[in-house]
CHARMM-style PDB file with segment names, atoms N, HN, CA, C and O in Angstrom:
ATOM      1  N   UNK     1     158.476 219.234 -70.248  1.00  0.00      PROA
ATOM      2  CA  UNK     1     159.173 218.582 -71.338  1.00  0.00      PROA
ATOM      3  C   UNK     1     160.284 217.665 -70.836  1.00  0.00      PROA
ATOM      4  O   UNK     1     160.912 217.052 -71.700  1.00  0.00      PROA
ATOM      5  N   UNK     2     160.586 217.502 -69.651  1.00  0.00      PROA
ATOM      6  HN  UNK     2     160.076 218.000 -68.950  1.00  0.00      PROA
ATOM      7  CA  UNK     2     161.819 217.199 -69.214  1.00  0.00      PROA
ATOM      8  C   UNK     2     161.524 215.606 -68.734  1.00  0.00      PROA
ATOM      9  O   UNK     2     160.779 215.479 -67.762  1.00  0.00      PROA
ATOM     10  N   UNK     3     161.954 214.638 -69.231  1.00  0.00      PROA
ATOM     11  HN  UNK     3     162.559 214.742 -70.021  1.00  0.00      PROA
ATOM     12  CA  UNK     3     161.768 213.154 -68.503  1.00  0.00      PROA
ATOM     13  C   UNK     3     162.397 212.687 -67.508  1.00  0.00      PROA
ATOM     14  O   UNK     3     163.152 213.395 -66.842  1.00  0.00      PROA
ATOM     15  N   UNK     4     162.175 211.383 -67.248  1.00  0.00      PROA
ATOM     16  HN  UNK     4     161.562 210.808 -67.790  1.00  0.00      PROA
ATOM     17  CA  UNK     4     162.937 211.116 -65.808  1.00  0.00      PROA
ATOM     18  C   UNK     4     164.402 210.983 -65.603  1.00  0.00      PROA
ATOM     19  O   UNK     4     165.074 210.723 -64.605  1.00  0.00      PROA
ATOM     20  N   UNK     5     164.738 211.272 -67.002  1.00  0.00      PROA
ATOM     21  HN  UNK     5     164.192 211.483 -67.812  1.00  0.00      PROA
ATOM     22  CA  UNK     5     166.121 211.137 -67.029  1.00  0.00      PROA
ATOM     23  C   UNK     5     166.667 212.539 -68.068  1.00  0.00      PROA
ATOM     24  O   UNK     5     167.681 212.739 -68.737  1.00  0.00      PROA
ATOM     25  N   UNK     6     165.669 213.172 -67.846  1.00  0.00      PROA
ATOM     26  HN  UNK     6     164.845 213.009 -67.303  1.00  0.00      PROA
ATOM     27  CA  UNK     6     166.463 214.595 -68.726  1.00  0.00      PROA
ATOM     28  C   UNK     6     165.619 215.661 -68.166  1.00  0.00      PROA
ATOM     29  O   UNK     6     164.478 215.467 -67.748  1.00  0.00      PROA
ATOM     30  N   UNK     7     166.295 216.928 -68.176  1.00  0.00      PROA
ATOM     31  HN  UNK     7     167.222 217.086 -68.516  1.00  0.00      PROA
ATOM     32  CA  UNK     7     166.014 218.403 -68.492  1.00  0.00      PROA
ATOM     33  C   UNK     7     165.973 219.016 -69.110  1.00  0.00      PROA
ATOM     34  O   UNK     7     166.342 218.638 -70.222  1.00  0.00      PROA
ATOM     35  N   UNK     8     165.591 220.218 -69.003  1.00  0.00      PROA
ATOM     36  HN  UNK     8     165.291 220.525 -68.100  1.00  0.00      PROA
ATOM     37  CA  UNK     8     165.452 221.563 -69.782  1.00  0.00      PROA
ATOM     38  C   UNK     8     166.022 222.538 -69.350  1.00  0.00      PROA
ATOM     39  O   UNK     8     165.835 222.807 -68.163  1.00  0.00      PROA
ATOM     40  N   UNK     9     166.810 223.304 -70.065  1.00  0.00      PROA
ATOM     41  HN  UNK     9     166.962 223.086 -71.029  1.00  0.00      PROA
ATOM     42  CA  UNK     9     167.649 224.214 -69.968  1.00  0.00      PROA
ATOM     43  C   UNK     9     167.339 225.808 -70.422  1.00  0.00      PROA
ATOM     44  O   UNK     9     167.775 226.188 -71.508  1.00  0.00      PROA
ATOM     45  N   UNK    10     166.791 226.469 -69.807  1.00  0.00      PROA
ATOM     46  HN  UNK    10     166.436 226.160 -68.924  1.00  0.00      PROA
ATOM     47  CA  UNK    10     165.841 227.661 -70.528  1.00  0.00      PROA
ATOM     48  C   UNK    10     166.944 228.674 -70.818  1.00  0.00      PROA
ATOM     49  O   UNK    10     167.697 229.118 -69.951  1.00  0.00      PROA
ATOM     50  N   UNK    11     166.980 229.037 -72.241  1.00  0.00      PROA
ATOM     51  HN  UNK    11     166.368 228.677 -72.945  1.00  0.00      PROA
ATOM     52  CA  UNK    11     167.807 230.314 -72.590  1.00  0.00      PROA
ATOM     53  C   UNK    11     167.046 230.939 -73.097  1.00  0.00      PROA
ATOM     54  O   UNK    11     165.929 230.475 -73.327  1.00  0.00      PROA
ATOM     55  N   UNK    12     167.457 232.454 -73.512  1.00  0.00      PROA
ATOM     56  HN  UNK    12     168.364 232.830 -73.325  1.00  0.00      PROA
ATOM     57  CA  UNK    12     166.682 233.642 -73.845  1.00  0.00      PROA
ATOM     58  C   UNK    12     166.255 233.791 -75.376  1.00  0.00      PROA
ATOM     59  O   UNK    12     165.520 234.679 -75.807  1.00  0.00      PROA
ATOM     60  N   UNK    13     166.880 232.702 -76.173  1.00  0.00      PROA
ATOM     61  HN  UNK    13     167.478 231.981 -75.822  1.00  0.00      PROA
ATOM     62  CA  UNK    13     166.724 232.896 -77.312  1.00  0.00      PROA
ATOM     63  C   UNK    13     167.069 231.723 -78.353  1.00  0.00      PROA
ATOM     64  O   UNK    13     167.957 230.888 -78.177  1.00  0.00      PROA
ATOM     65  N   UNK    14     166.176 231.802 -79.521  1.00  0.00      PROA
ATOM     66  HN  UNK    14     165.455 232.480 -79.664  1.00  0.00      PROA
ATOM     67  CA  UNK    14     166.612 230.366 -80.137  1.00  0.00      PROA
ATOM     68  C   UNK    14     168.182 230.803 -80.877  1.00  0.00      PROA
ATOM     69  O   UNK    14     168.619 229.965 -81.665  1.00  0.00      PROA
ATOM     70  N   UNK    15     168.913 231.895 -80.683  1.00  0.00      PROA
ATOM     71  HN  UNK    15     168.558 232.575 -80.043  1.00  0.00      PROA
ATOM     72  CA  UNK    15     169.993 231.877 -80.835  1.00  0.00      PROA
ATOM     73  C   UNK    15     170.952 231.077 -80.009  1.00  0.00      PROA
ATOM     74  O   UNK    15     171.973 230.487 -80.363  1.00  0.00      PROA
ATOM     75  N   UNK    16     170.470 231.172 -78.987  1.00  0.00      PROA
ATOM     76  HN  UNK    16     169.640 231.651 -78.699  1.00  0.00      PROA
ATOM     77  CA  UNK    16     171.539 231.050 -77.489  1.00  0.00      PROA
ATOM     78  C   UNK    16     171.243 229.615 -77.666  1.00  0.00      PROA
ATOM     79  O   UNK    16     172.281 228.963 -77.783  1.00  0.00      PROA
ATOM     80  N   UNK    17     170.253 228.971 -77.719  1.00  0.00      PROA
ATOM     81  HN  UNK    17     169.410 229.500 -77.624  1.00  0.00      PROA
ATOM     82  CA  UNK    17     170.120 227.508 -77.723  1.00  0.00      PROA
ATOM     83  C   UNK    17     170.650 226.981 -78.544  1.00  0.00      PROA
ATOM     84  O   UNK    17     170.846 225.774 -78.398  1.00  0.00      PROA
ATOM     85  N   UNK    18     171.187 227.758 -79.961  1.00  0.00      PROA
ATOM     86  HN  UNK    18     171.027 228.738 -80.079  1.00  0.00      PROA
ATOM     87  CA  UNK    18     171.570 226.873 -81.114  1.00  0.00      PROA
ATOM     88  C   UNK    18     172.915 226.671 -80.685  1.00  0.00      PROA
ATOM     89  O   UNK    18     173.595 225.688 -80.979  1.00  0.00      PROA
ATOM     90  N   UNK    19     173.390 227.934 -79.758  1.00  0.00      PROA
ATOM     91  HN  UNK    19     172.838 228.733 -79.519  1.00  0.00      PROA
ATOM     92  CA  UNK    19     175.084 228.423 -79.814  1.00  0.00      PROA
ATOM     93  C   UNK    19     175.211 227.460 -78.341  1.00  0.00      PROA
ATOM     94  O   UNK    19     176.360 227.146 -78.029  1.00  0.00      PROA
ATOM     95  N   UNK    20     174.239 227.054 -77.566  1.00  0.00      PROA
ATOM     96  HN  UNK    20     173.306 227.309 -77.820  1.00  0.00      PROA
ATOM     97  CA  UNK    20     174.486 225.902 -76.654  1.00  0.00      PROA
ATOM     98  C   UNK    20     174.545 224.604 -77.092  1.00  0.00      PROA
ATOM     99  O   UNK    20     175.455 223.874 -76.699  1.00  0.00      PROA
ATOM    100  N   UNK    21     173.517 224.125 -78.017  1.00  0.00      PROA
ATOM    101  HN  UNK    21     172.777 224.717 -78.336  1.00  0.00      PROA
ATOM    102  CA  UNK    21     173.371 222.849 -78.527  1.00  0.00      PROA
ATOM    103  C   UNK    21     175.148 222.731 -79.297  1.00  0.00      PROA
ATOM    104  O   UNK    21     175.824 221.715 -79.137  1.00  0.00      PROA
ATOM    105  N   UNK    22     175.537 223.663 -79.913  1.00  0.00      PROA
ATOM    106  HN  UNK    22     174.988 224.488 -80.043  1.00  0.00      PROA
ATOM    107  CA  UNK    22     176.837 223.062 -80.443  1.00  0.00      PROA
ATOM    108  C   UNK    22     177.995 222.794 -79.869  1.00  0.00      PROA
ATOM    109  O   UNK    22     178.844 221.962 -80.187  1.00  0.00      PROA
ATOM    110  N   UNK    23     177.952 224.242 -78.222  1.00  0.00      PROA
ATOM    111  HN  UNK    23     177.262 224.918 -77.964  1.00  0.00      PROA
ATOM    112  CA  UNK    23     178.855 223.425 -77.506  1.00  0.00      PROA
ATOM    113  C   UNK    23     178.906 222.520 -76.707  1.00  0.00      PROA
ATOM    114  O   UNK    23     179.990 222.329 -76.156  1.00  0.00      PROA
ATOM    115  N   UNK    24     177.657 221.577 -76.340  1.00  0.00      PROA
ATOM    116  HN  UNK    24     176.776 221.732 -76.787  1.00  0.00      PROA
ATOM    117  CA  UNK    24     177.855 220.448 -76.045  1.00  0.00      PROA
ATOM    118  C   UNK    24     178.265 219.584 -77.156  1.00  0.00      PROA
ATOM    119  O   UNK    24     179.167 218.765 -76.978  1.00  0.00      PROA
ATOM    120  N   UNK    25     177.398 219.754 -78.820  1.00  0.00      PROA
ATOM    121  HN  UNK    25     176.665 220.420 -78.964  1.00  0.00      PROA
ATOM    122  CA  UNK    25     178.134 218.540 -79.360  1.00  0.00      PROA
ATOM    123  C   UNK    25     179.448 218.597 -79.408  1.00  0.00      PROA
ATOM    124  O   UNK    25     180.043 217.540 -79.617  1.00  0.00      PROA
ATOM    125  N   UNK    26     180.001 219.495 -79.277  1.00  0.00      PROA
ATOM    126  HN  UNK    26     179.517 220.353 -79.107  1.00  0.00      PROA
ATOM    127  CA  UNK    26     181.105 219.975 -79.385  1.00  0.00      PROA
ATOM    128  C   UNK    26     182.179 219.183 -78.265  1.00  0.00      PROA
ATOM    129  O   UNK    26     183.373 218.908 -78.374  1.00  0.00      PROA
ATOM    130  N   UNK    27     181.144 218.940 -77.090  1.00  0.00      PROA
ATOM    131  HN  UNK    27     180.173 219.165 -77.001  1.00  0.00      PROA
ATOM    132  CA  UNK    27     181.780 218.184 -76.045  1.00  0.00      PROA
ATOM    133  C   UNK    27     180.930 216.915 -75.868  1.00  0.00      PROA
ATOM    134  O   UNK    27     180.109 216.994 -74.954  1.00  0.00      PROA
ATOM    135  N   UNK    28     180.958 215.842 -76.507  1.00  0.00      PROA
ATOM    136  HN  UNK    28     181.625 215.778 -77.249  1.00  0.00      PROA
ATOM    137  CA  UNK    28     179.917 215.180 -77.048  1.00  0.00      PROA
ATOM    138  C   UNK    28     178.653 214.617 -76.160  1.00  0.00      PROA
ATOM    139  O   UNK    28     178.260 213.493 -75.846  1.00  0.00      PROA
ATOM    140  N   UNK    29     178.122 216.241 -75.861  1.00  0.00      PROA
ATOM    141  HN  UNK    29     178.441 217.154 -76.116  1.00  0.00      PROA
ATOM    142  CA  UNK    29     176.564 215.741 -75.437  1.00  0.00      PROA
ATOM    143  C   UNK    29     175.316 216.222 -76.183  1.00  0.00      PROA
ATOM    144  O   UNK    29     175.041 217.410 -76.352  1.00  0.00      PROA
ATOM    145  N   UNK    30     174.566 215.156 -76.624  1.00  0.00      PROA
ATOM    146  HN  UNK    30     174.790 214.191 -76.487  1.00  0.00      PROA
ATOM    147  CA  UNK    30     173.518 215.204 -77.234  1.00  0.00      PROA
ATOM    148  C   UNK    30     172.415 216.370 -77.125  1.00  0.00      PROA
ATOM    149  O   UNK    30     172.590 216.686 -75.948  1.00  0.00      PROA
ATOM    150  N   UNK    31     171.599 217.042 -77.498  1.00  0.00      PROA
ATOM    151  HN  UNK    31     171.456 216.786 -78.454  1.00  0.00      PROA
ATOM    152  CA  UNK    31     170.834 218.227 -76.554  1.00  0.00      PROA
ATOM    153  C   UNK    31     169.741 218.046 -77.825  1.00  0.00      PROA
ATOM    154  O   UNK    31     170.036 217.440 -78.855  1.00  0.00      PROA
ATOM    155  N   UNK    32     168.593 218.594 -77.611  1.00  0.00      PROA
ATOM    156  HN  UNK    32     168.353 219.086 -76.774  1.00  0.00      PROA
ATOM    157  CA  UNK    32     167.597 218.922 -78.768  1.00  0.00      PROA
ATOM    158  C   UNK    32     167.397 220.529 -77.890  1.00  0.00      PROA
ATOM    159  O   UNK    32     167.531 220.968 -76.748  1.00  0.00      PROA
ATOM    160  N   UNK    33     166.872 221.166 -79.680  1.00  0.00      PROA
ATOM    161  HN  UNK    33     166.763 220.810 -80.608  1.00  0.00      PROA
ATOM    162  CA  UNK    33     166.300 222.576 -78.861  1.00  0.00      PROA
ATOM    163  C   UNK    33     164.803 222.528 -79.722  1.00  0.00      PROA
ATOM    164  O   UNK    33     164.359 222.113 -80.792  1.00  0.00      PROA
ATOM    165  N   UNK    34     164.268 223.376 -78.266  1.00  0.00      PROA
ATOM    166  HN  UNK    34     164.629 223.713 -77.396  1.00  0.00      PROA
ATOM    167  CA  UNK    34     162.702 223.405 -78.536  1.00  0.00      PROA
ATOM    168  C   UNK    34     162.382 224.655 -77.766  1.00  0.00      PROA
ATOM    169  O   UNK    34     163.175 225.345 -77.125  1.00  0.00      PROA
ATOM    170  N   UNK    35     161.072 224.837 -77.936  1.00  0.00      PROA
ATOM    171  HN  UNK    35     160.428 224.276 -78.456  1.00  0.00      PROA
ATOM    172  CA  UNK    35     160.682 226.167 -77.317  1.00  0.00      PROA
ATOM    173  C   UNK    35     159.940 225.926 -76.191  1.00  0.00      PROA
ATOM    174  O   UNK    35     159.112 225.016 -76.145  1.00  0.00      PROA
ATOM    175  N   UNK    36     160.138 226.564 -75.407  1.00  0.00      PROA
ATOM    176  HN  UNK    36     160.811 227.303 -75.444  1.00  0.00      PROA
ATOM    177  CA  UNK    36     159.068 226.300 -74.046  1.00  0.00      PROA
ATOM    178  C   UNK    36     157.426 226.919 -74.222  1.00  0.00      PROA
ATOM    179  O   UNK    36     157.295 227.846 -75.021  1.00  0.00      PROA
ATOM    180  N   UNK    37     156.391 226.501 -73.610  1.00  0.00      PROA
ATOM    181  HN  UNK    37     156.498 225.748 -72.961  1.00  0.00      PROA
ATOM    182  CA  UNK    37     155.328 227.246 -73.914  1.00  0.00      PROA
ATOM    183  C   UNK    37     155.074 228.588 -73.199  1.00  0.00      PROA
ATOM    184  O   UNK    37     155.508 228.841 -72.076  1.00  0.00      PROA
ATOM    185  N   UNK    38     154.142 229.638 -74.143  1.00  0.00      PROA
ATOM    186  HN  UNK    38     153.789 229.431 -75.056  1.00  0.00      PROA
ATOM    187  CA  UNK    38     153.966 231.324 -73.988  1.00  0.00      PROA
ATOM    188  C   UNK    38     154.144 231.143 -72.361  1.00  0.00      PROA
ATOM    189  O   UNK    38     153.490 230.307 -71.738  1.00  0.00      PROA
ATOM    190  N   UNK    39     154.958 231.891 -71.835  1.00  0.00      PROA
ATOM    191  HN  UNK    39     155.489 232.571 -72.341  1.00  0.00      PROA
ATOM    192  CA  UNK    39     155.302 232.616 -70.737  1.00  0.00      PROA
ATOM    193  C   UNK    39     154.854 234.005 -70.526  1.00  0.00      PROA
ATOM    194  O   UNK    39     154.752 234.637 -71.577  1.00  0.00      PROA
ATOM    195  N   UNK    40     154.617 234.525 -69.656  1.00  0.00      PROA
ATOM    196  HN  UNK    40     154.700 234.012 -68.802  1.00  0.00      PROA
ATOM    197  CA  UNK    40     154.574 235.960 -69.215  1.00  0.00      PROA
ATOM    198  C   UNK    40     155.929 236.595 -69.786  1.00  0.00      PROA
ATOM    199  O   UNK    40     155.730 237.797 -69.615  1.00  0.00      PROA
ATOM    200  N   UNK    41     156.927 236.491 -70.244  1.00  0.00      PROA
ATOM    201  HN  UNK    41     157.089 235.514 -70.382  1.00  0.00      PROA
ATOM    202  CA  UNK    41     158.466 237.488 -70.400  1.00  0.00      PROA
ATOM    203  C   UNK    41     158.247 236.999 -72.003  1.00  0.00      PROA
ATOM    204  O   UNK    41     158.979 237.673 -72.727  1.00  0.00      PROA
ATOM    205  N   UNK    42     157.643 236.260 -72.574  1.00  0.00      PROA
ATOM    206  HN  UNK    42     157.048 235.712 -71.986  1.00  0.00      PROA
ATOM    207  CA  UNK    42     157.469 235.923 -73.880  1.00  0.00      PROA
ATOM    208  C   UNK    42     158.275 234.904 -74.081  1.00  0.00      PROA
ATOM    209  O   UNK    42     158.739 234.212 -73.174  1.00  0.00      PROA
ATOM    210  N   UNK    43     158.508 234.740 -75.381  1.00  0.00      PROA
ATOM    211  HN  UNK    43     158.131 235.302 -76.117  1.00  0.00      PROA
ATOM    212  CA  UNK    43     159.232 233.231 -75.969  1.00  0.00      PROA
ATOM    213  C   UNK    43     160.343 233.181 -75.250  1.00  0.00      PROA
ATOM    214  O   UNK    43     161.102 234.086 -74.904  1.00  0.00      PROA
ATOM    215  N   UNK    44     160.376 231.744 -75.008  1.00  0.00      PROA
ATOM    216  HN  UNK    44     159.760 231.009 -75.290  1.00  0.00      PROA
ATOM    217  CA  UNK    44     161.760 231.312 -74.736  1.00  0.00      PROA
ATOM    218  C   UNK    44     162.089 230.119 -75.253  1.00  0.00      PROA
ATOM    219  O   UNK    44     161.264 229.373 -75.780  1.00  0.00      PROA
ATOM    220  N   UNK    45     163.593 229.809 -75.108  1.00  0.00      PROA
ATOM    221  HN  UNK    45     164.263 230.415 -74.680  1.00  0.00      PROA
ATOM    222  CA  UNK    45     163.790 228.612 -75.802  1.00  0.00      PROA
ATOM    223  C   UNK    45     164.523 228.146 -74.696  1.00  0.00      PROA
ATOM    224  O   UNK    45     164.630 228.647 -73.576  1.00  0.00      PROA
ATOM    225  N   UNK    46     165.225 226.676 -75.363  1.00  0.00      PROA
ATOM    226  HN  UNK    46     165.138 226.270 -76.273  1.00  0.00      PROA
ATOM    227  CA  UNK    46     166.320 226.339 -74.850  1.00  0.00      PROA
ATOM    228  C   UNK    46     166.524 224.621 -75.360  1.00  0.00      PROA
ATOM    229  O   UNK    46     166.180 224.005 -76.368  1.00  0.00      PROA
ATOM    230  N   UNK    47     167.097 224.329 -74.382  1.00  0.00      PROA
ATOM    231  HN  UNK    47     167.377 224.830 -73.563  1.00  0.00      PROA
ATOM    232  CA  UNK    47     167.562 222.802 -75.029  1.00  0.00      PROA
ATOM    233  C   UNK    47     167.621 221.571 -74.008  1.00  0.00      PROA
ATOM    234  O   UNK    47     168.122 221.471 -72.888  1.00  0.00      PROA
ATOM    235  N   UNK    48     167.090 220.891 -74.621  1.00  0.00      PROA
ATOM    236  HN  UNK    48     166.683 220.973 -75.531  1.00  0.00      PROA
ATOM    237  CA  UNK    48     166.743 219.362 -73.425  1.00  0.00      PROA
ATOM    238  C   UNK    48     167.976 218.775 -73.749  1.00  0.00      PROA
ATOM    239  O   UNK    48     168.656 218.855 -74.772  1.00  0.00      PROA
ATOM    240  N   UNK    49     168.232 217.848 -72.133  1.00  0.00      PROA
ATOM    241  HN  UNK    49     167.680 217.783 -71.302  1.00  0.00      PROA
ATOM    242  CA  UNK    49     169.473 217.133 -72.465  1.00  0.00      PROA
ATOM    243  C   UNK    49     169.124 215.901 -71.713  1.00  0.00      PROA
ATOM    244  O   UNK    49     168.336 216.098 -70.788  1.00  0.00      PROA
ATOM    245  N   UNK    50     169.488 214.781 -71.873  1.00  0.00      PROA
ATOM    246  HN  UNK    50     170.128 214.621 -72.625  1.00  0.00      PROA
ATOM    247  CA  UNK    50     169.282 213.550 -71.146  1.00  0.00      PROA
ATOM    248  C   UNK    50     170.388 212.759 -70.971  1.00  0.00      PROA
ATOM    249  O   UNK    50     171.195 212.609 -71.888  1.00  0.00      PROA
ATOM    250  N   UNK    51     170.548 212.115 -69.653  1.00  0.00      PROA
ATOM    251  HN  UNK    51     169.892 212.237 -68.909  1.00  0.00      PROA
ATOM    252  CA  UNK    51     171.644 211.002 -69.686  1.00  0.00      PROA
ATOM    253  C   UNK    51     173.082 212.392 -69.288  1.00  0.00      PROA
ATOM    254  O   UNK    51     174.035 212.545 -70.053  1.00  0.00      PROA
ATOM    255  N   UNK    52     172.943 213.026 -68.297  1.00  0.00      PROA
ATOM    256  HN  UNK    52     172.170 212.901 -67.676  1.00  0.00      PROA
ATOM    257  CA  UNK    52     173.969 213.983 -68.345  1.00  0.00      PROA
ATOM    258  C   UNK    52     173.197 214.727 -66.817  1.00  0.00      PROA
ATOM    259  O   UNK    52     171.969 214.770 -66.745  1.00  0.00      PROA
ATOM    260  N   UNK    53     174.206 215.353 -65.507  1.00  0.00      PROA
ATOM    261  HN  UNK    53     175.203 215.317 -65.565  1.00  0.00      PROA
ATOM    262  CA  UNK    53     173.879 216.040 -64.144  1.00  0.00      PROA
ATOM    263  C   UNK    53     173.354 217.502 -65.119  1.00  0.00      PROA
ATOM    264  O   UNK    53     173.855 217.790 -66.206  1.00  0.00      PROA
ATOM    265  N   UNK    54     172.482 218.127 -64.576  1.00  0.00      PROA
ATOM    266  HN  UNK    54     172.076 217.893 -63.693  1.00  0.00      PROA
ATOM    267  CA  UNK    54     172.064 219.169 -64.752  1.00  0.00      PROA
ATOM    268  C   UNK    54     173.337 220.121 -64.800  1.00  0.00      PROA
ATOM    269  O   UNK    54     173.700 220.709 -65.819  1.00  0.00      PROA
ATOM    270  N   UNK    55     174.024 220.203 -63.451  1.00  0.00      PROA
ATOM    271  HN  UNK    55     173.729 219.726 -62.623  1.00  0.00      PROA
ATOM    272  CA  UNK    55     174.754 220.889 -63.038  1.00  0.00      PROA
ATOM    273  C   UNK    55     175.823 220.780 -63.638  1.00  0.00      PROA
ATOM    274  O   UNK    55     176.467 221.816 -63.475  1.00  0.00      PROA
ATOM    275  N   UNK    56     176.731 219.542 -64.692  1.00  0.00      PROA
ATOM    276  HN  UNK    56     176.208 218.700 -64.824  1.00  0.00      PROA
ATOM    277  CA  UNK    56     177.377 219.745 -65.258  1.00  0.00      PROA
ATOM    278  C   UNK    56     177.076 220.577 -66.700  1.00  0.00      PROA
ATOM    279  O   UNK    56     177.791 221.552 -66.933  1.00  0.00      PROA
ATOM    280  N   UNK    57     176.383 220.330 -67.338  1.00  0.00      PROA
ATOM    281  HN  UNK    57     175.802 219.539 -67.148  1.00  0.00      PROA
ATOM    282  CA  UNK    57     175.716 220.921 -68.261  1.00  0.00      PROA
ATOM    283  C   UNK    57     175.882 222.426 -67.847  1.00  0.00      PROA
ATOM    284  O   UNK    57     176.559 223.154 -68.572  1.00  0.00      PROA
ATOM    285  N   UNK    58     175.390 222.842 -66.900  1.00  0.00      PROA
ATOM    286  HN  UNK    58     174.840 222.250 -66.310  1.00  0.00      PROA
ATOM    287  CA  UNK    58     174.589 224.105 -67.190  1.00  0.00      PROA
ATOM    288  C   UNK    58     176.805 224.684 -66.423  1.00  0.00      PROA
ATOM    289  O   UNK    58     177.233 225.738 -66.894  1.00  0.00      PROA
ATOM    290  N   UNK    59     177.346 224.243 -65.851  1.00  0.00      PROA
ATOM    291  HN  UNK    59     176.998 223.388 -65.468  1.00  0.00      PROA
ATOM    292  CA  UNK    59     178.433 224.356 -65.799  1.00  0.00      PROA
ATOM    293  C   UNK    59     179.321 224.823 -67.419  1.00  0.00      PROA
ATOM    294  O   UNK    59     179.729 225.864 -67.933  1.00  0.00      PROA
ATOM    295  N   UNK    60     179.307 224.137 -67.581  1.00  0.00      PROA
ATOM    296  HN  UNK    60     178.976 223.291 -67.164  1.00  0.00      PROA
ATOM    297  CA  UNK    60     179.734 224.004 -69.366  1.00  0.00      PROA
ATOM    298  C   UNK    60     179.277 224.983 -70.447  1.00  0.00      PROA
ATOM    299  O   UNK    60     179.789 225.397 -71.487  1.00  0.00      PROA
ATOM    300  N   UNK    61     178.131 225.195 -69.818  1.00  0.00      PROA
ATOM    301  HN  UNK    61     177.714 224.859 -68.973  1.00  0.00      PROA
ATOM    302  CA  UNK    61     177.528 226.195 -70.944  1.00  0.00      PROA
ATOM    303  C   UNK    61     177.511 227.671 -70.069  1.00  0.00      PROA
ATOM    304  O   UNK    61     176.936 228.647 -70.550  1.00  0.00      PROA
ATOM    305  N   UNK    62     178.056 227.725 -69.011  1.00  0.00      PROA
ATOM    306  HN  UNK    62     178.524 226.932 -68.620  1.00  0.00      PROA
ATOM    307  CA  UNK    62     178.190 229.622 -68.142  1.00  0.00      PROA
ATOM    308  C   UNK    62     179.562 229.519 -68.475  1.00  0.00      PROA
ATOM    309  O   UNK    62     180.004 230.645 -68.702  1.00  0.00      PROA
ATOM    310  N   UNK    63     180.699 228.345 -68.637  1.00  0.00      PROA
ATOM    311  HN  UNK    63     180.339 227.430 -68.452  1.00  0.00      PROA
ATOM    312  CA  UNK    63     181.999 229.002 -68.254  1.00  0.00      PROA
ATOM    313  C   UNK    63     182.410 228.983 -70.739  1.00  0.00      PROA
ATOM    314  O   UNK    63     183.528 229.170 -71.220  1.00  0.00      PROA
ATOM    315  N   UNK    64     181.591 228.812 -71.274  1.00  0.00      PROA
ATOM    316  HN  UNK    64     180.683 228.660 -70.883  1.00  0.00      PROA
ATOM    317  CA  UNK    64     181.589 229.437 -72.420  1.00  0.00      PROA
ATOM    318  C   UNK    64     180.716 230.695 -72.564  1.00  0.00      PROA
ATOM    319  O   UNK    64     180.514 230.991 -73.742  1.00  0.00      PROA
ATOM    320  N   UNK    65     180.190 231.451 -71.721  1.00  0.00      PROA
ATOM    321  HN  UNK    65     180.354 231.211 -70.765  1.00  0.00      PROA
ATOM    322  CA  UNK    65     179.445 232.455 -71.718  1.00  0.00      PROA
ATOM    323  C   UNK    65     177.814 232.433 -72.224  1.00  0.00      PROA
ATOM    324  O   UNK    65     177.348 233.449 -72.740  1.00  0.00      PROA
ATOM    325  N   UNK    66     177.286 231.665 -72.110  1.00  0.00      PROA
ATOM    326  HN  UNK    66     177.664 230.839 -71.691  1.00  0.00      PROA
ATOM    327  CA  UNK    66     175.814 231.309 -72.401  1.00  0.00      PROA
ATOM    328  C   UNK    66     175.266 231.629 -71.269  1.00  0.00      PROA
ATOM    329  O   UNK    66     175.741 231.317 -70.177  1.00  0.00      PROA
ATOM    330  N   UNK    67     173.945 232.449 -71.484  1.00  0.00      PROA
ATOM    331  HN  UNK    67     173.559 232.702 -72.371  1.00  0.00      PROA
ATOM    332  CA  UNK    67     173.853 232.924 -70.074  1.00  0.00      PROA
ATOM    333  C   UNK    67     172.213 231.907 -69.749  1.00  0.00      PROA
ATOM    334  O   UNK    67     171.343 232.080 -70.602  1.00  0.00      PROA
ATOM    335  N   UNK    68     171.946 231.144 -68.837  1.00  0.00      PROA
ATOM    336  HN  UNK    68     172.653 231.003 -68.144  1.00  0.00      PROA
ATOM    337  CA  UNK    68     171.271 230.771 -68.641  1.00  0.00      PROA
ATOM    338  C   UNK    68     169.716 231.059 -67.986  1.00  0.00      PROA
ATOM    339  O   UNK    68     169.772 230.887 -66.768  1.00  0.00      PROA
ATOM    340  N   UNK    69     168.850 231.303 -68.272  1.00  0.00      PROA
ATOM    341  HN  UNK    69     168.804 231.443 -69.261  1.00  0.00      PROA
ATOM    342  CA  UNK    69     168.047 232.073 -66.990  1.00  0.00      PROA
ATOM    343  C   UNK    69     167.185 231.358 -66.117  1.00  0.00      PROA
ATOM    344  OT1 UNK    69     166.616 231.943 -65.196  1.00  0.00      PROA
TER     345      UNK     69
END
C-alpha cells in the first residue's frame, strides 16, 4: 500500500490507528487509515502517511504512547 513517497504504519487495532491518525492531525500531518490484508496474527490496521521521514512519524506516535508493531 505504501508509494514512493509514503508508508504504512502497522498498529494493532483500528482503535490505535484512529487515536494515531489524530495525533498527527493534531501535529499537522495528513495520514489515512486502512487495513492491511489477512495476516497470520489476524487483522491489523494502521495508517499511511506521505510526504513525511518514517522515522519521524513513528517517533511522534511512541513518545504519545501508541505502540507500533
Amino acid at each position: 500500500m505504501a508509494g514512493k513517497d509514503g508508508f504504512f504504519i502497522e498498529l494493532g487495532s483500528i482503535t490505535q490507528a484512529h487515536k494515531a491518525q489524530k495525533i498527527l492531525e493534531k501535529n499537522g500531518i495528513s495520514s489515512n487509515v486502512g487495513k492491511l490484508p489477512s495476516q497470520s496474527r489476524g487483522c491489523s490496521y494502521g495508517i499511511y502517511v506521505s510526504g513525511r521521514k518514517k522515522e519521524e512519524v513513528a517517533l511522534l506516535l511512541r513518545a504519545s504512547s501508541v505502540k507500533i508493531l
